[in-house]
N, C-alpha and C positions, 0 to 999 in steps of 0.2 A: 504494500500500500504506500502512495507517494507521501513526501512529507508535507506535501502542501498541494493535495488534489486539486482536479479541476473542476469546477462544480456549474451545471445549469442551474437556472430555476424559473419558475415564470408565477406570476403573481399581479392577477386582479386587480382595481380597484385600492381603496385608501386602507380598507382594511385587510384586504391579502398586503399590499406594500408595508402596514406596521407588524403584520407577524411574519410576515417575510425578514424586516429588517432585524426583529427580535432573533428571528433563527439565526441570520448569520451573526450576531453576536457571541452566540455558545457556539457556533463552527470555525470562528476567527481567535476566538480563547483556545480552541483545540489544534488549530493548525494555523498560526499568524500569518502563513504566507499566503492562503489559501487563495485561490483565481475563481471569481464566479463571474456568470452573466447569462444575460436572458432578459424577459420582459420585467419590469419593476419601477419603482415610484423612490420620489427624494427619501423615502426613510433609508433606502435600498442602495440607494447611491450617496448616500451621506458614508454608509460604509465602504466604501469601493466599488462598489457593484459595479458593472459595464451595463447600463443598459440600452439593448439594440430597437427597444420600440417601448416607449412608455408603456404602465400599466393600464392610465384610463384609455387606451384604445380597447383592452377588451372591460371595460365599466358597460353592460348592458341591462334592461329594468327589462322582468319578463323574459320570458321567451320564446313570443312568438314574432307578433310587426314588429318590433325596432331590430330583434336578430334578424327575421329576415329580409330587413332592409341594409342591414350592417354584413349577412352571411358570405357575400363575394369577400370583404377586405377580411375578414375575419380568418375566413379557410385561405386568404395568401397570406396572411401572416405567418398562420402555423405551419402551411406548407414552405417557406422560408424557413424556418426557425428549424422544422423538424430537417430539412436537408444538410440545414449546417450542420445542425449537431450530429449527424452522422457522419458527416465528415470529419470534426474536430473529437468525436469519441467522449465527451467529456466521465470522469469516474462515477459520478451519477448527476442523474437529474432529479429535481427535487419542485413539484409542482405544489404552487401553496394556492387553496382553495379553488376557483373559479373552474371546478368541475368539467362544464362542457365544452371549453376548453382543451384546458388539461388531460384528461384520461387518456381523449382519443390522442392525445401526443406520447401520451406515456405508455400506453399499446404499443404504437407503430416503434417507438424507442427501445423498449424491451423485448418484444420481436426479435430483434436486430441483437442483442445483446448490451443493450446499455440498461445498471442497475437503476432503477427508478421509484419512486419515496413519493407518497402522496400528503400534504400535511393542513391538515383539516378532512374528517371522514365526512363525505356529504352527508347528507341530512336523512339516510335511509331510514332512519326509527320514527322523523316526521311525513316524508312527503318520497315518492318516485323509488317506491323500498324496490323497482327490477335494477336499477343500479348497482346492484349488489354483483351483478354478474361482469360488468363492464369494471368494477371497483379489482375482481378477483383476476381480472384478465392484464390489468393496470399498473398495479402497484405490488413492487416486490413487497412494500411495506408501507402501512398508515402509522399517521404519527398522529392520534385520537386526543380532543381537547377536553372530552367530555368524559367523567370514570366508569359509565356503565357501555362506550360503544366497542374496548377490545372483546368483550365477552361476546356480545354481538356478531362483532368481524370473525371468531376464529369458527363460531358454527359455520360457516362457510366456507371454512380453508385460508381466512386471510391473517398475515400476520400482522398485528399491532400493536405499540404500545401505549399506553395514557401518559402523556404528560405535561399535564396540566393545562389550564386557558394563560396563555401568556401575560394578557390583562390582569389577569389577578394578580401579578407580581408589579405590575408597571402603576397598577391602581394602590392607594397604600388604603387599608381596613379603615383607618379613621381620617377622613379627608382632611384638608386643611381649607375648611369654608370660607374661615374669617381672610385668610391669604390672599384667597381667589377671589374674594369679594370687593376687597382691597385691590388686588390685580385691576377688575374691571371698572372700577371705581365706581361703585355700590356700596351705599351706606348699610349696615350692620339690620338694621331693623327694614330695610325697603323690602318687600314680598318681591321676588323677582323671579320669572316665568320663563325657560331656555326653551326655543324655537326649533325641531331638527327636523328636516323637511327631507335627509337623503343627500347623497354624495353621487348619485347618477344625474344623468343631464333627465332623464325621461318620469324620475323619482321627485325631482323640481316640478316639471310638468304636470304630473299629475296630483300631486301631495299638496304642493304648498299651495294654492289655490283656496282651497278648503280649511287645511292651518292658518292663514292668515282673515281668514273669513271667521273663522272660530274665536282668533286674537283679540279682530274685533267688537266683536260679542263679549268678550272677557272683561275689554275692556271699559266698555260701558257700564256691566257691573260691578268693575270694581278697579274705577279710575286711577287710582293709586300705583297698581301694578304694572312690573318695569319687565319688558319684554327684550329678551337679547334670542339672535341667534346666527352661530358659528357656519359660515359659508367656506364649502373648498374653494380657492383663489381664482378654480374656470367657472363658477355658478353664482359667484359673487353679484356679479354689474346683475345678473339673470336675474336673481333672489330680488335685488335691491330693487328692480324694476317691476315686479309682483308687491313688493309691500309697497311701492307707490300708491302702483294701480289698485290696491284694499283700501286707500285712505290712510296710509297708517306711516307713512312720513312722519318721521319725528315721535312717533309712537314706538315703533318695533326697531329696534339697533340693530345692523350687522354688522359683524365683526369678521374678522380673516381668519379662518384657524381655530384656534383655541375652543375645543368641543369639551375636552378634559377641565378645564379652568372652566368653562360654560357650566358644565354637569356637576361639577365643585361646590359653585356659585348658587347656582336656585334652589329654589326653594320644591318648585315641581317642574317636569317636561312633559309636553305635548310632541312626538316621536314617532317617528316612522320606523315598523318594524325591520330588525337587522340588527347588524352586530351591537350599534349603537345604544341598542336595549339593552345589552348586558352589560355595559359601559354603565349605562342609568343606573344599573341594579349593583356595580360594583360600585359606585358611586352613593348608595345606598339614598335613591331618588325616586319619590313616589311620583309615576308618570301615567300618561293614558298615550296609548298605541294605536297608530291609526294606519292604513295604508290603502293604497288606490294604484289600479291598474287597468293597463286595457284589457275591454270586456272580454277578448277570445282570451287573452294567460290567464285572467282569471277565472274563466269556464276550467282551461287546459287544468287549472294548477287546485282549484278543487275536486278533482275528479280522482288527482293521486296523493291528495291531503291523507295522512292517518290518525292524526290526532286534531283534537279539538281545537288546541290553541294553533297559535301561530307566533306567538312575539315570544323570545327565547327565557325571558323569566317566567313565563307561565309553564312553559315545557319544563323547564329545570326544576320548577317547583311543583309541576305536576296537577298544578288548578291556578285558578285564575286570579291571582293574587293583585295583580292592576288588570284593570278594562283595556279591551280590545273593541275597536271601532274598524271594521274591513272591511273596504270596496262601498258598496250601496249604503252599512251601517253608516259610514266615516262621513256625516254632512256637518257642516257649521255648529248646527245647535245642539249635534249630540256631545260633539269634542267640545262645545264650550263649556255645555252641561256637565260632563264628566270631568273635564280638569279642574270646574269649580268647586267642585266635590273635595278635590285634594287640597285646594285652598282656602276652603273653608274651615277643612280639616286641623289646618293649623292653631285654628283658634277655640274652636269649640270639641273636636276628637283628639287629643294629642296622644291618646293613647292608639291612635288608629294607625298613627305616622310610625309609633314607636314599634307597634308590631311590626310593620314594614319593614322597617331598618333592620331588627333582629333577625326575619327572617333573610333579608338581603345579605347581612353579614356570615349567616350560616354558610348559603351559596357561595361567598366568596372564599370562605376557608376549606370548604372540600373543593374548590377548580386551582386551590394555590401549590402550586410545587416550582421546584427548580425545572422551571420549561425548555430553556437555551441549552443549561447543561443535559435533561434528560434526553433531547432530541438528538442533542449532536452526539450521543454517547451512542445513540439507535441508528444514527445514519453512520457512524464510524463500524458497528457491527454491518450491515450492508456491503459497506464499501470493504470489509474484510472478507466476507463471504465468498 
């Protein structure tokens, strides 16, 4: 095994790009000289990374119109990507998250002989459980965020291990509210209400429409309350040009960035289901979840639904511990409705917030392990193999 392998990887959107950059942190501890590249985002390339095509090229919402208006660039990307690396051999490749994607690259790669690492198990236990066969064809090996899907994986031949959600180590158990609040300069007692509309361009489109329509509404009952919300730097002018168009200039703040420092800061969020939920819930942040799609992905995508919920603390916790607002539910008055519930809550249920927190702090200490070290020690078995 070389002392400084060469490593693919390719990686999604903002959230494959921050657990992509976490991974190579315990892979660059393990082999400082280490060479990687592939598709990835500035967490990615703050470490070295080389990347040959940004990650938000493959950021797609749904999947059916926007993939298949996007599916010509999509399949030349991979078909690029996949001829280099057969060329250049790399010691493994190592696809983080963005599944439809990924697999079919890690097929044709493994095929071939190059070992191949999948890191995030798709979501077989929620939604599309035939994936399991395309998962077994794929990946020498899953690297499982969540502690009940190796058991899962191996009824089927597949080998994996749990180690841990990386967030739980990046997120610390007892926030630093008063910091963050300071950060964004919010006084200590202001009720302040964090905005997350989605990190896809198509997720803006559909979501925040109806988020800042909610705002709205919010707003009128209860004047006082200070509205932020954290924009990726391409959806920014987007964002800011939808809270115009609500009326809500000079009401609703966006800010660049800073989603962590956001979920720190408030007091509740109104959120678009996705990673971001779990972020809420490590941030131990009573929110309402909302999301909206086009109507054929969301015919496609409950048809291979398994579970009830959909937003990842409700699954984790196994009932419906914050409201879920979906597609037709997710109007104005229902998410104003239900996030005033949470803000009311402050004042008159505090023991309603407080069970919240408890149990959100539970979920953060069984996803906390050494994620970078356990990964890289799983991918260094592989690449020994």
């Amino acid at each position: 095994m070389a002392s400084h392998p060469r490593i693919a990887m390719v990686a999604g959107e903002a959230s494959g790009d921050l657990l992509a950059g976490l991974l190579l942190d315990g892979l660059q501890a393990r082999w400082p000289e280490l060479q990687a590249k592939g598709i990835g985002g500035p967490q990615m390339a703050r470490r070295g990374f080389e990347c040959l095509w940004p990650s938000e090229k493959l950021a797609v919402h749904g999947y059916s119109m926007e993939v298949l208006r996007r599916l010509r660039e999509l399949l030349g990307i991979r078909k690029q990507l996949r001829e280099r690396l057969l060329r250049e051999r790399p010691g493994v490749f190592i696809g983080v998250d963005a599944p439809d994607f990924n697999l079919g690259l890690e097929a044709d790669l493994r095929a071939a002989g190059i070992k191949t690492v999948h890191f995030v198990c798709p979501s077989i236990w929620a939604w599309r459980a035939e994936r399991v066969e395309k998962i077994r064809r794929s990946a020498d090996h899953v690297l499982c965020i969540f502690p009940f899907e190796p058991e899962l994986l191996a009824k089927h031949g597949i080998a994996a291990t749990y180690v841990g959600h990386p967030l739980a180590n990046v997120i610390p158990r007892v926030p630093d509210r008063a910091g963050a609040r300071a950060a964004l300069g919010f006084a200590p007692e202001d009720e302040v209400l964090a905005i997350l509309p989605g990190s896809r361009s198509a997720e803006v489109q559909y979501i925040a429409p109806p988020f800042f329509s909610a705002a709205a509404l919010i707003h009128q009952a209860r004047p006082a309350t200070k509205f932020i919300v954290p924009a990726v730097p391409l959806l920014q002018a987007r964002i800011e040009q939808l809270v115009r168009s609500a009326g809500l200039e000079g009401v609703v703040r966006v800010v660049t960035g800073q989603s962590h420092t956001v979920l720190a800061a408030c007091d509740a969020t109104l959120i678009a289901s996705g990673t971001a939920t779990l972020e809420a819930a490590l941030f131990k942040r009573p929110m309402v979840i909302g999301y909206h799609m086009h109507p054929l992905s969301w015919w496609l995508m409950r048809r291979k639904q398994l579970q009830p919920w959909v937003g990842l603390p409700n699954i984790l916790c196994g009932e419906f511990v914050v409201p879920e607002l979906i597609q037709d539910a997710a109007t104005p008055e229902a998410l104003c409705a239900a996030t005033l519930q949470w803000l009311q809550a402050r004042e008159h249920q505090p023991e309603k917030i407080q069970a919240l927190e408890q149990r959100f702090d539970a979920l953060h200490e069984s996803l906390q392990r050494n994620t970078s070290q356990l990964a890289a020690h799983a991918i260094e078995k592989v690449l020994a193999a």
